[in-house]
C-alpha positions as CSV (number, residue, x, y, z in Angstrom):
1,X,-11.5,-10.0,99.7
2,X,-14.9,-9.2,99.0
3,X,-16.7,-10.9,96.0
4,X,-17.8,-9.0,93.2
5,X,-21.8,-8.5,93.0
6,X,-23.5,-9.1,89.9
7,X,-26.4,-7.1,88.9
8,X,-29.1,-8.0,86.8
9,X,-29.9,-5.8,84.1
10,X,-33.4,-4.2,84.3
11,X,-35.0,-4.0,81.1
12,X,-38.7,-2.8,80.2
13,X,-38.4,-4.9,77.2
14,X,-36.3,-7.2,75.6
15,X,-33.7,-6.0,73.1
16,X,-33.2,-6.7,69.5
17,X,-30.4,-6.7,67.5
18,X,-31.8,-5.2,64.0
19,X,-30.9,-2.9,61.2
20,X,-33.9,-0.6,60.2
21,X,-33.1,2.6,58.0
22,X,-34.2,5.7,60.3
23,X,-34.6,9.2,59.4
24,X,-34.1,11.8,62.8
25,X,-35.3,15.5,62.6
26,X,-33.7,17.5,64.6
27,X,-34.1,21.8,64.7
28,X,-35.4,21.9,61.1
29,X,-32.3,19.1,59.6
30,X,-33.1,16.0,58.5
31,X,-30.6,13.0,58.8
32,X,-30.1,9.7,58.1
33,X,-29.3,7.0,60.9
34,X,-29.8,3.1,61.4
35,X,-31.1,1.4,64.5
36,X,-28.3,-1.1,66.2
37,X,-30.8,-2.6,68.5
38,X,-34.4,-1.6,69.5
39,X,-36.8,-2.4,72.3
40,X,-40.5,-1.2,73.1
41,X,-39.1,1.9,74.2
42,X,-36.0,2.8,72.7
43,X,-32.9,2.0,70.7
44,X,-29.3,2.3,70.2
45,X,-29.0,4.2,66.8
46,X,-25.8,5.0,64.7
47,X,-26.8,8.7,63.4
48,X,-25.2,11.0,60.5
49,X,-24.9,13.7,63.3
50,X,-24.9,13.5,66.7
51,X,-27.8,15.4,68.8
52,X,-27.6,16.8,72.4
53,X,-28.1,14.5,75.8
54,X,-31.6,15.4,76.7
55,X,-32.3,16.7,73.1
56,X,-36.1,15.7,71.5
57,X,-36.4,14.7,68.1
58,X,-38.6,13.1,65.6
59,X,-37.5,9.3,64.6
60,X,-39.1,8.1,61.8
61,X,-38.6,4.0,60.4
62,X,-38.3,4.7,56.3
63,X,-39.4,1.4,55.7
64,X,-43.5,1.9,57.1
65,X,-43.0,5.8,57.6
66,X,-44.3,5.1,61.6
67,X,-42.5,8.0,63.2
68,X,-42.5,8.9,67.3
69,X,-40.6,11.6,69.2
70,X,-37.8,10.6,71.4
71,X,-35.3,12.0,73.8
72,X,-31.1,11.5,73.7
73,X,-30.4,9.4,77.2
74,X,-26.9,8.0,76.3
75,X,-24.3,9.4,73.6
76,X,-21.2,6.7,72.7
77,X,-19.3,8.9,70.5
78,X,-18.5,8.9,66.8
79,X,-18.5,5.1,65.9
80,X,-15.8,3.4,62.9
81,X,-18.1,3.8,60.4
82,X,-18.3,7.5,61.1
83,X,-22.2,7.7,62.5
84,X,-22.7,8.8,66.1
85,X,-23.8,6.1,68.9
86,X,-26.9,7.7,70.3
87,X,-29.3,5.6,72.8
88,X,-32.9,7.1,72.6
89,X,-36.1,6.6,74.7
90,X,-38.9,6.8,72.9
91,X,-41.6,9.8,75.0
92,X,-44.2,7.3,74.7
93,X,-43.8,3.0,74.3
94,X,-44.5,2.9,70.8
95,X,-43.2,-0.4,69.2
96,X,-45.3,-0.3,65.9
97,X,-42.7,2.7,64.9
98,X,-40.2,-0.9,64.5
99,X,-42.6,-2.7,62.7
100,X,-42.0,-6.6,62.1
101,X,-38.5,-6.3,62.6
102,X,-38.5,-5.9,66.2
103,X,-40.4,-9.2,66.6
104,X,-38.1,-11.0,63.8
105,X,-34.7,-9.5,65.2
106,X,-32.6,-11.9,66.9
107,X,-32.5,-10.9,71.1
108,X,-29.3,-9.0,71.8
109,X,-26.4,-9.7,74.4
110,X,-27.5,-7.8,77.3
């Protein structure tokens, strides 16, 4: 039997697990959403509509108004709490769009 093989993950940056209020524009709509965990060049947000694999969009933090444009890579579907899991990548590494909370969030499992 042959053994399983492990493979590391391979990250850009590390992860955080943190909560920042997010507005997304998307073709003229404005929606609410919440980050789940961010990075230097992304994050896993819970959105109040889903957008299209592949789809730019603004992102903008509420909190310090720091906005960047970002593209859909990964959709999970409509989550319990009835946002959509969408996994963005920011077009260009800009962590200051997380602010403080990216360096205070606790690392996430990866």
């Amino acid at each position: 039997m042959a053994e399983p093989v492990l493979r590391e993950e391979q990250r850009r940056s590390p992860r955080s697990s943190v909560r920042i209020p997010v507005a997304l524009r998307h073709e003229g709509e404005r929606f609410k959403g919440t980050t789940l965990v961010v990075n230097r060049h992304g994050a896993l947000v819970g959105a109040q509509r889903n957008v299209p694999m592949g789809d730019i969009f603004e992102l903008e933090n509420v909190r310090n108004r720091v906005f960047c444009h970002c593209r859909v890579v990964y959709q999970g579907g409509l989550g319990s709490d009835g946002f959509f899991r969408i996994g963005v990548e920011m077009l260009e590494a800009h962590p200051a769009v997380w602010g403080a909370d990216y360096i205070l969030g606790s690392p996430a499992a990866s």
